[in-house]
NUMI-49167 format. One record per residue (C-alpha): residue number from 1; residue in three letters; z, y, x. Coordinates in nm, 2 decimals, padded with zeros to 4 digits. Example, Ala and Ser with C-alpha at 12.3 -4.5 7.8 and 13.67 -1.06 7.14 Angstrom:
2
num->1&residuo->ALA&z->00.78&y->-00.45&x->01.23 .
num->2&residuo->SER&z->00.71&y->-00.11&x->01.37 .
end
This chain:
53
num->1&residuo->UNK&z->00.00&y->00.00&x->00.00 .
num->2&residuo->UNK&z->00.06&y->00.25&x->00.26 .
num->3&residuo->UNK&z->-00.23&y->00.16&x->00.48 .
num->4&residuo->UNK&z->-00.43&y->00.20&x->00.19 .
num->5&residuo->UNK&z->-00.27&y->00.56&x->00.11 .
num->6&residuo->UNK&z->-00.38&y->00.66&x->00.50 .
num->7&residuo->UNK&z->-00.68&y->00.53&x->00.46 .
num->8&residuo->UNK&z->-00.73&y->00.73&x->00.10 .
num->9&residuo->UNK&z->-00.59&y->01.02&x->00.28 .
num->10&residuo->UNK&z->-00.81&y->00.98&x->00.59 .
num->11&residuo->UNK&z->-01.13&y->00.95&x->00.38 .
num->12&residuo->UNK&z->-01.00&y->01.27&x->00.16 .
num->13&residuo->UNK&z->-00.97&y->01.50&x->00.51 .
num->14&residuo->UNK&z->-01.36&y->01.34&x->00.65 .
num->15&residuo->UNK&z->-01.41&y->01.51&x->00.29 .
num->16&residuo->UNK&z->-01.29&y->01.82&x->00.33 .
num->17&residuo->UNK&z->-01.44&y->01.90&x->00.64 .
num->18&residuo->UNK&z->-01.74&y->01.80&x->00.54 .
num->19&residuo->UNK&z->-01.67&y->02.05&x->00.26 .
num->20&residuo->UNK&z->-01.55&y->02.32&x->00.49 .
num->21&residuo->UNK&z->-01.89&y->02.28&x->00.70 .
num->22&residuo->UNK&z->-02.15&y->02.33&x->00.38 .
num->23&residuo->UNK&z->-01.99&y->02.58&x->00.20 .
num->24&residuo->UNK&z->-01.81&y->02.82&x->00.49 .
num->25&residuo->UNK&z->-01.86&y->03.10&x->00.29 .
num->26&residuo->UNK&z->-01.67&y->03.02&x->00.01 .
num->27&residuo->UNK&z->-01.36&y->03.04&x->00.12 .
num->28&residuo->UNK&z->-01.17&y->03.06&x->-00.23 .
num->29&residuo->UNK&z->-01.35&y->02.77&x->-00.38 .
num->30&residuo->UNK&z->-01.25&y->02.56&x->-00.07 .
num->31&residuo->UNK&z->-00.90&y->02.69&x->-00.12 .
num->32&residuo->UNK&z->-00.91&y->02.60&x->-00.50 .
num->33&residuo->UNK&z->-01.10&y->02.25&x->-00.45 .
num->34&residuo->UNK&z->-00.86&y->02.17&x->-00.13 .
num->35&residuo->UNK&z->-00.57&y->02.22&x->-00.38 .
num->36&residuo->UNK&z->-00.71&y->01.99&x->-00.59 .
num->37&residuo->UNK&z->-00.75&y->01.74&x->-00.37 .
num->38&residuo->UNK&z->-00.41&y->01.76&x->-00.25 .
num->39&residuo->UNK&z->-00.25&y->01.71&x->-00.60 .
num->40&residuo->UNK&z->-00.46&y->01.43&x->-00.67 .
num->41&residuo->UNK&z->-00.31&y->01.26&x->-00.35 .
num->42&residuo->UNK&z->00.02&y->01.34&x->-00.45 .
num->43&residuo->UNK&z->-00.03&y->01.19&x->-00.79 .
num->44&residuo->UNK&z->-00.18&y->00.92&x->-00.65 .
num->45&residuo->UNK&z->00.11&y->00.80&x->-00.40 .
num->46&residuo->UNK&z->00.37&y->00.88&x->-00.66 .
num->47&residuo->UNK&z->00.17&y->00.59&x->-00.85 .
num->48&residuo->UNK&z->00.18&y->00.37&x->-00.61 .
num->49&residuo->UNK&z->00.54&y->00.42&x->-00.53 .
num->50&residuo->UNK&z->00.56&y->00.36&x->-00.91 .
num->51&residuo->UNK&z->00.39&y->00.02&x->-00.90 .
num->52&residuo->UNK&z->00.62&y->-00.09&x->-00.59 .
num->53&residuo->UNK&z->00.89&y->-00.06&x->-00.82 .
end
């Protein structure tokens, strides 16, 4: 379970530089969509965490 997090997490920051490379100039999307992206990973441990249990 938490190899597979990493991995998610690892995948999610190949991601957002990719992101950050093709749209440098929008700079408060990226903020917005990195947000995002980081809520999603916190919801998505906090399952996990639940289904250990």
């Amino acid at each position: 379970m938490i190899i597979m997090t990493i991995r998610f997490y690892l995948l999610l920051t190949k991601l957002i530089n990719y992101l950050r490379k093709c749209h440098s100039f929008r700079r408060k999307c990226f903020k917005v969509l990195h947000q995002i992206i980081f809520i999603l990973f916190l919801i998505i441990c906090f399952l996990f965490l639940i289904l250990r249990m």
